[in-house]
VEXTIRO-937061 format. One record per residue (C-alpha): residue number from 1; residue in three letters; x, y, z. Coordinates in pm, 1 decimal. Example, Ala and Ser with C-alpha at 12.3 -4.5 7.8 and 13.67 -1.06 7.14 Angstrom:
- 1 Ala 1230.0 -450.0 780.0
- 2 Ser 1367.0 -106.0 714.0
END
This chain:
- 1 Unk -11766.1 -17562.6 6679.1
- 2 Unk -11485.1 -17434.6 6610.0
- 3 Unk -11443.1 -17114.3 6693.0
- 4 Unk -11551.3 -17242.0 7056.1
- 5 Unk -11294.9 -17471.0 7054.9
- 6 Unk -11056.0 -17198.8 6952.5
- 7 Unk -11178.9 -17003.1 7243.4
- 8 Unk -11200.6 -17251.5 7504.6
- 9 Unk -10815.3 -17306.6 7391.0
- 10 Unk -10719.6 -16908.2 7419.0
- 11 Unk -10861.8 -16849.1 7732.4
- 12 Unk -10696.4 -17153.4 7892.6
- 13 Unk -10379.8 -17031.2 7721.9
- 14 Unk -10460.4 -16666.3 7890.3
- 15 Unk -10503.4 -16790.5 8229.2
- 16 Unk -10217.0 -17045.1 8276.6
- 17 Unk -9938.2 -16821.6 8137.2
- 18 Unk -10121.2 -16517.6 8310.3
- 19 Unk -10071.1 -16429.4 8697.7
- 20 Unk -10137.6 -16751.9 8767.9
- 21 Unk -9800.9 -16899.8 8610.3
- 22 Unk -9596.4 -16544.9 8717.6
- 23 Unk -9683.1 -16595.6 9067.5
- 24 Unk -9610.1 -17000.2 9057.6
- 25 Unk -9264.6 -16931.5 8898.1
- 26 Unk -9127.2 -16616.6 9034.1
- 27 Unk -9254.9 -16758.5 9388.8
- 28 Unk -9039.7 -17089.5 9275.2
- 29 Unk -8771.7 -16863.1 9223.4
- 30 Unk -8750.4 -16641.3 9506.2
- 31 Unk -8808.4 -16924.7 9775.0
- 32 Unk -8526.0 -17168.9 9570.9
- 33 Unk -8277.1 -16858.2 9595.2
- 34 Unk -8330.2 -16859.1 10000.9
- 35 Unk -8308.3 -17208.4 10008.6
- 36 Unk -7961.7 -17251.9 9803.2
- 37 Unk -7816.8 -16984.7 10019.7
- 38 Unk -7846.6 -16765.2 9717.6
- 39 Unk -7650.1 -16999.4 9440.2
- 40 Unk -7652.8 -16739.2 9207.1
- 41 Unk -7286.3 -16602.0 9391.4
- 42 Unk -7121.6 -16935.8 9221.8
- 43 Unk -7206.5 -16836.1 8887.0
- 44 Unk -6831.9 -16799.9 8778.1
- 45 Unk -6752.5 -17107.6 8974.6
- 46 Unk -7030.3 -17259.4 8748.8
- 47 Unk -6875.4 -17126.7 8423.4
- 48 Unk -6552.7 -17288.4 8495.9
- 49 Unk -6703.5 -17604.2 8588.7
- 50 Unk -6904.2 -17620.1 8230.1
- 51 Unk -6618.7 -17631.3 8017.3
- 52 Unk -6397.9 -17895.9 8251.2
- 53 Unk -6408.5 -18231.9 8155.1
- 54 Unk -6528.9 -18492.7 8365.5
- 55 Unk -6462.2 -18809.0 8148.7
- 56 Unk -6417.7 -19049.9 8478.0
- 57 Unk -6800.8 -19024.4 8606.8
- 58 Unk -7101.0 -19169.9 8508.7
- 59 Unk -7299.6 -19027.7 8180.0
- 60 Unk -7344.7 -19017.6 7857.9
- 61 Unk -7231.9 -18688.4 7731.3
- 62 Unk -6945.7 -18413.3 7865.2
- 63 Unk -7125.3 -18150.1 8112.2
- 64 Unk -7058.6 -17890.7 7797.8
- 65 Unk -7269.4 -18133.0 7529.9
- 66 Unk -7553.6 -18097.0 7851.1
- 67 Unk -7547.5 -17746.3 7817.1
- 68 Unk -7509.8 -17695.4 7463.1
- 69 Unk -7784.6 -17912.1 7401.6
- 70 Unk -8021.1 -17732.8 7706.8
- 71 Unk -7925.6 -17381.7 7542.5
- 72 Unk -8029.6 -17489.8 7175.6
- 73 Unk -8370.7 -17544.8 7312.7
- 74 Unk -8397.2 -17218.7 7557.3
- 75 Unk -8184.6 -16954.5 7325.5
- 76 Unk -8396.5 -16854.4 7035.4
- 77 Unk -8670.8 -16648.9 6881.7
- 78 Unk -8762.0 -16613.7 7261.5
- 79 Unk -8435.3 -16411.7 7326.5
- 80 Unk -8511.5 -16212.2 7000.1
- 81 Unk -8856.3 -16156.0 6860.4
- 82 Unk -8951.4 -16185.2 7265.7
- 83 Unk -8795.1 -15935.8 7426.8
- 84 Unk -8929.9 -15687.7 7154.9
- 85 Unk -9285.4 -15785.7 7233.0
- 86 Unk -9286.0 -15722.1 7588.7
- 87 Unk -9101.3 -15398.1 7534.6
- 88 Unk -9390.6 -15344.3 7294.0
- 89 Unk -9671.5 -15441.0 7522.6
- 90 Unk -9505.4 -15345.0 7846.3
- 91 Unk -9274.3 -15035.7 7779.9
- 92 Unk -8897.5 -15019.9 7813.7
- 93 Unk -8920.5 -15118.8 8190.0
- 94 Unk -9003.9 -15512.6 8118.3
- 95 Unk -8632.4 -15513.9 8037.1
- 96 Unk -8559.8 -15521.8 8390.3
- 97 Unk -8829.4 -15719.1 8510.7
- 98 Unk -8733.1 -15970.3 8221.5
- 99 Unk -8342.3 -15970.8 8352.5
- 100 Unk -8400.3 -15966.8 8723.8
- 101 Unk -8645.1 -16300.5 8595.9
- 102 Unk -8332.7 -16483.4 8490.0
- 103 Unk -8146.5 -16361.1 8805.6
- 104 Unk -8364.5 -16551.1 9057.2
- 105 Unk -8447.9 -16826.4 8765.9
- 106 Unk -8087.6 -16973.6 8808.6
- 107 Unk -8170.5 -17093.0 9146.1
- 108 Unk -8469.8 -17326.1 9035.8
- 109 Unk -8246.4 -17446.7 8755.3
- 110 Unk -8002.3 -17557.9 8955.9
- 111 Unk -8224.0 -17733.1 9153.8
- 112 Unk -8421.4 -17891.7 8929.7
- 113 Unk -8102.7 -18036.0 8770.3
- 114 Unk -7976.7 -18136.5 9097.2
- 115 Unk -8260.0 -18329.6 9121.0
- 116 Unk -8282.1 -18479.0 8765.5
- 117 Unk -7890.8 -18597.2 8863.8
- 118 Unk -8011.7 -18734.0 9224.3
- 119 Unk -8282.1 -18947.5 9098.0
- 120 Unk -8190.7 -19064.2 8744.2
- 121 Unk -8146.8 -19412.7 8685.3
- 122 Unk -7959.2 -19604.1 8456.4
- 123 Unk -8104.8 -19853.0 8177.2
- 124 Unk -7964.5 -20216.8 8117.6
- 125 Unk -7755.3 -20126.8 7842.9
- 126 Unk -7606.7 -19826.4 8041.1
- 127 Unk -7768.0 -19492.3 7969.3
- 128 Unk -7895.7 -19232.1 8185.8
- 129 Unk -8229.0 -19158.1 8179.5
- 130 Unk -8371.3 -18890.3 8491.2
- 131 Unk -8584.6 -18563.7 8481.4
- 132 Unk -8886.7 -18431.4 8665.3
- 133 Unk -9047.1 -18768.8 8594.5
- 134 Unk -8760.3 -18976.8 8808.1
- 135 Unk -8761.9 -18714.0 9118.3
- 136 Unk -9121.5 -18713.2 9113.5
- 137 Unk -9136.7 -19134.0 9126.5
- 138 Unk -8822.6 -19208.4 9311.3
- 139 Unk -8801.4 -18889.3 9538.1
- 140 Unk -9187.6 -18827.6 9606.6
- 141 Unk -9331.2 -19158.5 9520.4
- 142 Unk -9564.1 -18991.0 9307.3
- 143 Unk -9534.2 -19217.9 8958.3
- 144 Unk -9901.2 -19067.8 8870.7
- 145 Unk -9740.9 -18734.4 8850.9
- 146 Unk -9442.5 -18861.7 8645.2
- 147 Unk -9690.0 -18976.6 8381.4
- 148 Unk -9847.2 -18671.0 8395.2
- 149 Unk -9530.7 -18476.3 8310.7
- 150 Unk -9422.4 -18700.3 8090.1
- 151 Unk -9746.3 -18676.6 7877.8
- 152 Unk -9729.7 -18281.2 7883.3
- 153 Unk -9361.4 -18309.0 7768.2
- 154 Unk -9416.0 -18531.1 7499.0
- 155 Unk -9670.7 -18307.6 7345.4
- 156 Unk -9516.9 -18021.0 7434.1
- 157 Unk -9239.7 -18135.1 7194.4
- 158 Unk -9448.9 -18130.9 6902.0
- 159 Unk -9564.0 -17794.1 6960.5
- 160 Unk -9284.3 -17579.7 7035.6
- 161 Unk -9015.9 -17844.2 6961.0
- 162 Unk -9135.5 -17926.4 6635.7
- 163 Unk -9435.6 -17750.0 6467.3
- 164 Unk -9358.6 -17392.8 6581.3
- 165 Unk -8987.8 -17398.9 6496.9
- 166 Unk -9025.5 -17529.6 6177.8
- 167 Unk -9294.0 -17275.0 6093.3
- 168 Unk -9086.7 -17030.5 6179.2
- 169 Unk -8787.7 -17130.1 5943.2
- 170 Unk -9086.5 -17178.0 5644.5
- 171 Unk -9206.7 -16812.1 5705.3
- 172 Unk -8864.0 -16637.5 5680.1
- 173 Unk -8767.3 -16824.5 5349.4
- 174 Unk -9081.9 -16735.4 5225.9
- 175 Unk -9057.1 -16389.1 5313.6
- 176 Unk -8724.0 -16359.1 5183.0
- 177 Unk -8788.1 -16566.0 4855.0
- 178 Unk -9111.8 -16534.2 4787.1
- 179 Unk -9303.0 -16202.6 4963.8
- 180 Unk -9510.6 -16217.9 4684.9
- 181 Unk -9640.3 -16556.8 4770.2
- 182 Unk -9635.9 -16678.7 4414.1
- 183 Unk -9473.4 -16993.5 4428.2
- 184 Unk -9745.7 -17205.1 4494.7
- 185 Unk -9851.7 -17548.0 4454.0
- 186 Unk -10203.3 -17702.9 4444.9
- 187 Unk -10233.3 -18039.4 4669.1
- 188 Unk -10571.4 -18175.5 4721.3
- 189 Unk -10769.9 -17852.3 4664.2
- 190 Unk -10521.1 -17678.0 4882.9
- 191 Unk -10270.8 -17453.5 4801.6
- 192 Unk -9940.6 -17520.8 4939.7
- 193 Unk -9607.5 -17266.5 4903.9
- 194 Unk -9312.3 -17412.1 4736.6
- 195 Unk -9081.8 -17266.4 4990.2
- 196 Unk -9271.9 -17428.4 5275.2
- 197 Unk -9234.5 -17748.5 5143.9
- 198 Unk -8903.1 -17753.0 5047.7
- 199 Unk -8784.4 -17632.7 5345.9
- 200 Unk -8996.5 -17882.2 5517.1
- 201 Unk -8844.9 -18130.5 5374.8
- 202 Unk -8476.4 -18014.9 5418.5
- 203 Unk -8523.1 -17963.4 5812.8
- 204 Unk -8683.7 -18313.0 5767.8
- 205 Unk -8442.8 -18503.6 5644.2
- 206 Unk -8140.4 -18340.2 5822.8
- 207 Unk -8302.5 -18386.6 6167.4
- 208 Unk -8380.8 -18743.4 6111.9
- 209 Unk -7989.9 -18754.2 6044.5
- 210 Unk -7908.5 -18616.7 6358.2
- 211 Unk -8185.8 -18773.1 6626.6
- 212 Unk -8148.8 -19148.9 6479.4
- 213 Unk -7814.7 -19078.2 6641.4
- 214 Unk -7886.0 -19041.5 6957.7
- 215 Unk -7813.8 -18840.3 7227.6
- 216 Unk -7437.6 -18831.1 7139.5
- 217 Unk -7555.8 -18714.9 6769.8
- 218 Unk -7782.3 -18428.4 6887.3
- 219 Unk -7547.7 -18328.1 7168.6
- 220 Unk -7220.8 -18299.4 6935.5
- 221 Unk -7456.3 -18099.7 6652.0
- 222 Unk -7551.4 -17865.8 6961.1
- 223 Unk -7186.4 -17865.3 7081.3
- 224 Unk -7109.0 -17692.1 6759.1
- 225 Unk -7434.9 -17478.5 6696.0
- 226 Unk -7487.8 -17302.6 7019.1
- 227 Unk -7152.0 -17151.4 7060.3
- 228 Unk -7171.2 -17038.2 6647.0
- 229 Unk -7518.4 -16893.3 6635.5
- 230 Unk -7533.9 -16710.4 6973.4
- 231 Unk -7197.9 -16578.1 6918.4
- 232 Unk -7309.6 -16466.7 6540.7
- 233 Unk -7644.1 -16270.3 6747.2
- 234 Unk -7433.6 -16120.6 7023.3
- 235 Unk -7179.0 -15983.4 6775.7
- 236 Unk -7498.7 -15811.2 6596.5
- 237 Unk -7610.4 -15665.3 6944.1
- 238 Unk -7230.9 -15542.9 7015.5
- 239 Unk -7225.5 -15362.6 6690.7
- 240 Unk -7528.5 -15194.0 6732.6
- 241 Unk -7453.4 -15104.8 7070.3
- 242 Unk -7116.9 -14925.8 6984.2
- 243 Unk -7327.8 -14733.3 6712.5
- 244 Unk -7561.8 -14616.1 6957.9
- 245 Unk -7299.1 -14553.7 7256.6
- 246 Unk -7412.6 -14230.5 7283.6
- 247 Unk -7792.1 -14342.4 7348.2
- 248 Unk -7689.3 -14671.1 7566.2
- 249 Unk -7659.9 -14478.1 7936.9
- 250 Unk -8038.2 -14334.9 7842.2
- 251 Unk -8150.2 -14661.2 7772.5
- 252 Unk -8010.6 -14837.8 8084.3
- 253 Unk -8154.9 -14515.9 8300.4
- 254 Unk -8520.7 -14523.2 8126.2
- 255 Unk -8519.2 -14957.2 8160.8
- 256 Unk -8460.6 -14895.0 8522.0
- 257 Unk -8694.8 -14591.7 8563.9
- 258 Unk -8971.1 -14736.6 8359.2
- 259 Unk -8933.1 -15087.0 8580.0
- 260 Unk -9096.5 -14882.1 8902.8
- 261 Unk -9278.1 -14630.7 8763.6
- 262 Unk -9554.2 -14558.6 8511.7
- 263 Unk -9488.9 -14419.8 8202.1
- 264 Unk -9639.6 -14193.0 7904.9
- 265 Unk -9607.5 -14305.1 7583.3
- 266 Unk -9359.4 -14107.3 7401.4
- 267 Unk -9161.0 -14189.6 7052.2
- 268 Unk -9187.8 -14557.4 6979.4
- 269 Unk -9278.3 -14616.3 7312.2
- 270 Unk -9609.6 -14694.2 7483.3
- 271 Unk -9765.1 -14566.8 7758.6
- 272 Unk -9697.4 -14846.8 8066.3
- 273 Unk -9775.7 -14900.1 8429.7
- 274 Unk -9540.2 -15056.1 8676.5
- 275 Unk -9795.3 -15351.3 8685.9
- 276 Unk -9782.3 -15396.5 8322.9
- 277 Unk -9414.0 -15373.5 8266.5
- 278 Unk -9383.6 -15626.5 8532.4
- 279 Unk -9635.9 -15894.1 8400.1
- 280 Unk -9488.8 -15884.2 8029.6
- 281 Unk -9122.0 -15852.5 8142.9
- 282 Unk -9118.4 -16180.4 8378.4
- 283 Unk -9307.9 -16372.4 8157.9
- 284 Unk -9123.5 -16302.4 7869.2
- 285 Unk -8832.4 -16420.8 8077.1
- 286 Unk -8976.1 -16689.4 8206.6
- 287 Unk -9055.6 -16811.1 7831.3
- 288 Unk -8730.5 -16702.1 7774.4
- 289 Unk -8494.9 -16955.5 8006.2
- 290 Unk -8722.9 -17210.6 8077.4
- 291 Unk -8620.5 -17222.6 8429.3
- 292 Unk -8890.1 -17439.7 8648.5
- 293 Unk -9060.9 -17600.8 8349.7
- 294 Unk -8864.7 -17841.2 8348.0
- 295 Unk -8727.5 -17991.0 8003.8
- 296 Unk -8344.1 -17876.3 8037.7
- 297 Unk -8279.9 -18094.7 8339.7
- 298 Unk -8411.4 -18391.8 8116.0
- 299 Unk -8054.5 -18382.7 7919.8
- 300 Unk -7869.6 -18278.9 8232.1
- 301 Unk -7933.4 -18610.1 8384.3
- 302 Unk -7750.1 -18752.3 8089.0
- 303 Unk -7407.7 -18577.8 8155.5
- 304 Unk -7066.4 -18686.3 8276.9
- 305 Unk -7106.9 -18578.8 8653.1
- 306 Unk -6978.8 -18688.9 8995.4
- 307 Unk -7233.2 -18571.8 9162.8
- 308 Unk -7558.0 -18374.2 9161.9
- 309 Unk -7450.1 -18037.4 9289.2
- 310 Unk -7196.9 -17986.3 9003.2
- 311 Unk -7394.0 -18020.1 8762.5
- 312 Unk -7659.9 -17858.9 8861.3
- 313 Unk -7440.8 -17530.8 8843.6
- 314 Unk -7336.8 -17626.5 8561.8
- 315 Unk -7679.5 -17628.1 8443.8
- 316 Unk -7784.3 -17318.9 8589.8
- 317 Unk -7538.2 -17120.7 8363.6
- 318 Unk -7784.0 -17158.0 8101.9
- 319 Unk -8053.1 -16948.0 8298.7
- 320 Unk -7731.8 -16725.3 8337.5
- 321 Unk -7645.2 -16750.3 7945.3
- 322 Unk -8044.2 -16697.8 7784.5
- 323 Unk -8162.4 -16438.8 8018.7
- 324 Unk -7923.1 -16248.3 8185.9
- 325 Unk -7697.3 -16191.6 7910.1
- 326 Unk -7841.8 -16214.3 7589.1
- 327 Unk -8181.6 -16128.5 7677.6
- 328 Unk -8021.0 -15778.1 7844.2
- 329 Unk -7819.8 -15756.6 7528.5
- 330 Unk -8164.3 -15749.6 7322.8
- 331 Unk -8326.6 -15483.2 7519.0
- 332 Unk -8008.7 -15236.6 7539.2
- 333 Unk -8015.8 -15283.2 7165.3
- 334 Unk -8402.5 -15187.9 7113.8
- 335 Unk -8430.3 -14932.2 7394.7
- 336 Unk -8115.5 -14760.0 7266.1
- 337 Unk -8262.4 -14788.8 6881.4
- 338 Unk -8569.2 -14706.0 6963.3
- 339 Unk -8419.9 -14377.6 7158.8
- 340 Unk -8193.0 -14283.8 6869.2
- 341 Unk -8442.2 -14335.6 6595.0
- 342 Unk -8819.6 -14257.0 6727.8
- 343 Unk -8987.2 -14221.4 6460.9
- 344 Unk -8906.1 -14566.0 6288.2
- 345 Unk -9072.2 -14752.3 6582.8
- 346 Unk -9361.9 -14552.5 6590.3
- 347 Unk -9592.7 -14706.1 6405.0
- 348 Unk -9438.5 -15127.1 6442.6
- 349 Unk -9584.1 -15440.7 6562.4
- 350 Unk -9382.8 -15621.7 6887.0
- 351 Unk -9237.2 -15922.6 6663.2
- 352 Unk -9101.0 -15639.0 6418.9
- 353 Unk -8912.1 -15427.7 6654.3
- 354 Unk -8598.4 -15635.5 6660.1
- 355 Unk -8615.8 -15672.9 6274.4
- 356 Unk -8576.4 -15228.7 6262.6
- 357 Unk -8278.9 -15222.4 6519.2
- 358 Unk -8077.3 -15452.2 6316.3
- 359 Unk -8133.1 -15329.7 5986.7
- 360 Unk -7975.2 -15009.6 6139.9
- 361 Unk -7601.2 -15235.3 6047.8
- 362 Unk -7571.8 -15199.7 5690.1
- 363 Unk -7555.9 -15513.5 5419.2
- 364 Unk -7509.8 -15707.3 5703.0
- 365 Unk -7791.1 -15651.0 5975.9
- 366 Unk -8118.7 -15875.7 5870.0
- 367 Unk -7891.2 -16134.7 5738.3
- 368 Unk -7723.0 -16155.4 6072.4
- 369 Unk -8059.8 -16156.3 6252.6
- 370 Unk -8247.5 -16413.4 5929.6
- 371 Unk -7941.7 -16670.5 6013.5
- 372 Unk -7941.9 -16635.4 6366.2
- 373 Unk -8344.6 -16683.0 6400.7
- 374 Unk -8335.9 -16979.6 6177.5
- 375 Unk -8076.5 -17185.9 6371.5
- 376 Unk -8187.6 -17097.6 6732.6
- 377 Unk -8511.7 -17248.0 6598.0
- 378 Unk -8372.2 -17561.3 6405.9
- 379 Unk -8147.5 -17622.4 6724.4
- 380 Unk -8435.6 -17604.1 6927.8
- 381 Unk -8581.5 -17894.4 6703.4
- 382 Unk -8306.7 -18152.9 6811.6
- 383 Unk -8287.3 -18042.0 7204.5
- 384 Unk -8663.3 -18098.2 7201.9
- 385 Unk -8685.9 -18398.2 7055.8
- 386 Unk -8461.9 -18537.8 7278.8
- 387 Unk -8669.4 -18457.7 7519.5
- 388 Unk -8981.4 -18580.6 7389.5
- 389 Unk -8786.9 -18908.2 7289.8
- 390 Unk -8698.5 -18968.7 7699.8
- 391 Unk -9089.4 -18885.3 7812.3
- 392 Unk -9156.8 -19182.0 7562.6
- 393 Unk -8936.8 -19377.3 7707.2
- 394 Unk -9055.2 -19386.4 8002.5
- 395 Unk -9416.8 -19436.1 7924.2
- 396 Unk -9362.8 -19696.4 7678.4
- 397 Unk -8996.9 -19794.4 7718.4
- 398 Unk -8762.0 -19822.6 7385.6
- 399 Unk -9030.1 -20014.0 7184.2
- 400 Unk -9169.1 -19650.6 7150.3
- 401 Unk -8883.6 -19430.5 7058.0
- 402 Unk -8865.9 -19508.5 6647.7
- 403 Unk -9283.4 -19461.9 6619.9
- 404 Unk -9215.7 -19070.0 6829.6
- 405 Unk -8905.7 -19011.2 6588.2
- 406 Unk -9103.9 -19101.9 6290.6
- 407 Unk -9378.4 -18899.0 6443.2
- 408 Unk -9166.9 -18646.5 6512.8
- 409 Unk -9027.8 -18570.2 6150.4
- 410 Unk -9379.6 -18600.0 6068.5
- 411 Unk -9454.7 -18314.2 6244.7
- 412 Unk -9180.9 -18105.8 6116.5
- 413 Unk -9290.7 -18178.2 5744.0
- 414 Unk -9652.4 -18074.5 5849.4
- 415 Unk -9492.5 -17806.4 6029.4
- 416 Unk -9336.6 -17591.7 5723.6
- 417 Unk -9720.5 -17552.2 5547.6
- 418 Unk -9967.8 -17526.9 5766.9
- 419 Unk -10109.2 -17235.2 5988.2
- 420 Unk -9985.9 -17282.7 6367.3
- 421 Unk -10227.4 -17011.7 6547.2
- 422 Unk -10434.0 -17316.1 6772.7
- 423 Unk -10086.3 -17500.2 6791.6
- 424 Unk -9915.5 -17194.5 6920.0
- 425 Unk -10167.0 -17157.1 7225.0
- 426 Unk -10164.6 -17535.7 7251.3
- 427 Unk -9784.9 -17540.3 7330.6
- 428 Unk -9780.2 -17301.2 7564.9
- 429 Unk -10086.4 -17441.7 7722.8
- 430 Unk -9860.5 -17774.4 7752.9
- 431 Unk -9542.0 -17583.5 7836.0
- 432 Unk -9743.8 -17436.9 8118.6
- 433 Unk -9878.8 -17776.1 8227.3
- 434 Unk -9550.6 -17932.2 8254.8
- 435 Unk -9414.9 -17666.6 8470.7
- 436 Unk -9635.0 -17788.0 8775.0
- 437 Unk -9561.1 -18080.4 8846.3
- 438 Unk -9220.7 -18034.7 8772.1
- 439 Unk -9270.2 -17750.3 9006.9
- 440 Unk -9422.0 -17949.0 9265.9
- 441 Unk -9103.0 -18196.3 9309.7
- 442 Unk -8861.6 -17891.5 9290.7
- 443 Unk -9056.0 -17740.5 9596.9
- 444 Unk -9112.2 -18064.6 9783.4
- 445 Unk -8752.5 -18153.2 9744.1
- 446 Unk -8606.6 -17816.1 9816.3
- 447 Unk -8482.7 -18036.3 10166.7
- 448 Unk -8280.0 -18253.5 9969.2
- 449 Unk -8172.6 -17935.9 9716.4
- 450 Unk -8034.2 -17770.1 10057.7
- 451 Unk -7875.3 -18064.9 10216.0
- 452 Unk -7692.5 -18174.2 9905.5
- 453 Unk -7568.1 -17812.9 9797.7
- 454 Unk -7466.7 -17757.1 10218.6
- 455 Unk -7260.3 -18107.6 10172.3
- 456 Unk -7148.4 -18077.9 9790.9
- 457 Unk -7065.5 -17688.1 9767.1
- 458 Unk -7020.2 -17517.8 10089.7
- 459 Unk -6838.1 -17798.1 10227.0
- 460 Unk -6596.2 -17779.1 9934.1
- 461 Unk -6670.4 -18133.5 9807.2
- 462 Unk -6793.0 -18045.0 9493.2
- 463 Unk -6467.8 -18310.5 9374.4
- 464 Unk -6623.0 -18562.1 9551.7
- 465 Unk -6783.0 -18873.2 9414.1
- 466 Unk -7118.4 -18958.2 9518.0
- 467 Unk -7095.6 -19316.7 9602.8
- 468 Unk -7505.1 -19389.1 9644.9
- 469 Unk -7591.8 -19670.0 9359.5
- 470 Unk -7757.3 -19591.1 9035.8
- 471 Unk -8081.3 -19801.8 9037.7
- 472 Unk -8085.2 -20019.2 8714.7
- 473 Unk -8433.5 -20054.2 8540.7
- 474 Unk -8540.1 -20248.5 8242.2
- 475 Unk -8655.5 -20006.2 7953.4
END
């Protein structure tokens, strides 16, 4: 029973984050870049408009805390261990299908910000509350479909906003501490690592610290986090890069040659086809930045913002941020390894590939990449569970938001010791699920997307206050 249930689970998995979800999202992508006149040409003005201040508008949090607090939940072991697997499965040219996946992503995460901003609404005690679930209710009047994201979201959040991450923190302890497995514990006939329960119950106890909080809690945490740890990883990639200047202009030419046409396997590489490159690069990326699924626009409706338009560029910028810099900065950094030392990627798996180029920085290398891995992944616990906290509220309104927290650090505890293969496939299964009807209002709405961005940023009003009332609703 349960092998079939285990099957029925991977070949769901398979087919939703297969062609299927490629086509739905790259489509998404492509026809959202037409329709915003190409919005990826204001990506400085973007930049600048993250780190102003807008303290007079409506929100909760600054437009940075937004981003910071979207970017701890996209940048992380998807960015690292992710772009070495689909150079593994794919070749080097899923590099440039991976980047060119970001590219076109910023467009639908503009506008499915703009739209989280557009139709948010504000509770009685003044918080913002919007996302997928508002546009789809207010914009399509479509509530049914709401609930339906919603639902996906909130156990999406356990999955890869809980489970998964904290897994992920367990195993590298225990590798580091204990590769020999022999701290070990017997609990009920089961034996339990040491190391996976204490770190359980660290990432426990300091999350519940930090989402009991609030938004304002998780967003200051993420405020400080993001900037630290993804500076700490691209400082890694710039090192190795300068040691392997002399291999970086072969890498860049082979990721672009590889992209369009098939290739042998030679050295560390395998043999690819333009077809393959193409599948594992985009959906690598679209894993990646998390553009059209959804969840960042969640938190974006919660920022300081005088209208839509601004920040939905400033939201975009994380699209910009995850995939087409520090993604690009991951596969210059294996390409170029790989190229300089064949031999030592010969023989690897995909989620070890990343783990070879950095040791390649002496003393300093796997520490670098340990510390790096284990706070994308912890700040992708808070970002999510903020999230997941805002789908319960609108199900169940606030009478449900201390059960999901205590749920929630439930989870993480459970998390740290047990094995995640099913819960993997079921979170992406979810992720996958939330994406369409998130997609749906993003595609239905792309009217209002292009009148508001015509009247907000090509009129030069992006100043301007929108003066249309925030509905009040009783949660």
């Amino acid at each position: 029973m349960f092998d079939t249930v285990n099957r029925i689970i991977t070949k769901t998995d398979d087919f939703l984050w297969g062609w299927f979800m490629i086509i739905l999202l790259l489509g998404t992508h492509l026809f959202m870049t037409v329709r915003t006149g190409f919005i990826q040409r204001k990506t400085l003005t973007a930049i600048k408009l993250s780190v102003t201040k807008d303290p007079e508008s409506s929100g909760d949090i600054s437009p940075f805390q937004s981003l910071a607090t979207a970017l701890a939940s996209t940048i992380g072991t998807g960015n690292i261990i992710g772009v070495g697997t689909a150079i593994a499965l794919g070749g080097p040219g899923a590099v440039l299908w991976c980047w060119l996946t970001g590219v076109f992503g910023i467009a639908t995460k503009y506008a499915e910000s703009l739209l989280a901003v557009k139709y948010r609404v504000r509770t009685k005690d003044g918080r913002m509350l919007g996302g997928a679930m508002y546009a789809l209710e207010r914009g399509l009047k479509l509530k049914w479909l709401g609930i339906m994201f919603a639902v996906f979201t909130l156990f999406a959040s356990f999955g890869i906003g809980s489970g998964v991450q904290v897994n992920a923190i367990s195993s590298i302890f225990r590798q580091t501490f204990d590769p020999g497995n022999s701290m070990i514990v017997t609990i009920h006939g089961k034996d339990y690592s040491v190391i996976s329960i204490i770190v359980g119950v660290i990432v426990a106890i300091v999350t519940a610290c930090v989402i009991f909080g609030g938004i304002k809690s998780i967003s200051k945490v993420c405020e400080l986090f993001v900037p630290a740890m993804a500076g700490l990883y691209v400082l890694g990639c710039i090192i190795i890069l300068i040691m392997n200047h002399s291999f970086v202009p072969g890498a860049v030419v082979l990721i672009i040659k590889s992209a369009f046409t098939s290739q042998a396997a030679v050295g560390g590489f395998v043999g690819s086809s333009v077809m393959i490159a193409a599948r594992y690069g985009i959906a690598r990326g679209l894993f990646s930045n998390e553009s059209g699924m959804g969840s960042a626009p969640i938190v974006a409706s919660a920022a300081q913002s005088r209208n839509a338009v601004r920040q939905g560029l400033i939201s975009s910028t994380g699209t910009f941020w995850d995939t087409v810099v520090v993604c690009l900065l991951s596969g210059l950094v294996l390409v170029s390894s790989m190229l300089k030392y064949p031999s030592e990627f010969s023989d690897i798996n995909g989620d070890q590939i990343t783990f070879t180029a950095f040791r390649q920085i002496p003393y300093i290398g796997t520490p670098i990449l340990l510390i790096g891995i284990v706070l994308f992944a912890y700040s992708t616990v808070l970002g999510w569970s903020y999230y997941g906290e805002r789908c319960v509220e609108y199900l169940f309104g606030t009478k449900g938001m201390i059960p999901y927290k205590l749920v929630f650090i439930f989870v993480l505890l459970a998390g740290a010791v047990i094995s995640l293969d099913i819960v993997w496939s079921l979170a992406d299964i979810f992720n996958a699920l939330m994406a369409i009807p998130n997609l749906a209002a993003v595609i239905c709405l792309s009217g209002v997307v292009s009148k508001e961005t015509k009247y907000y940023l090509y009129g030069n009003r992006l100043d301007e206050f929108d003066k249309t009332p925030i509905p009040k609703v009783d949660k």
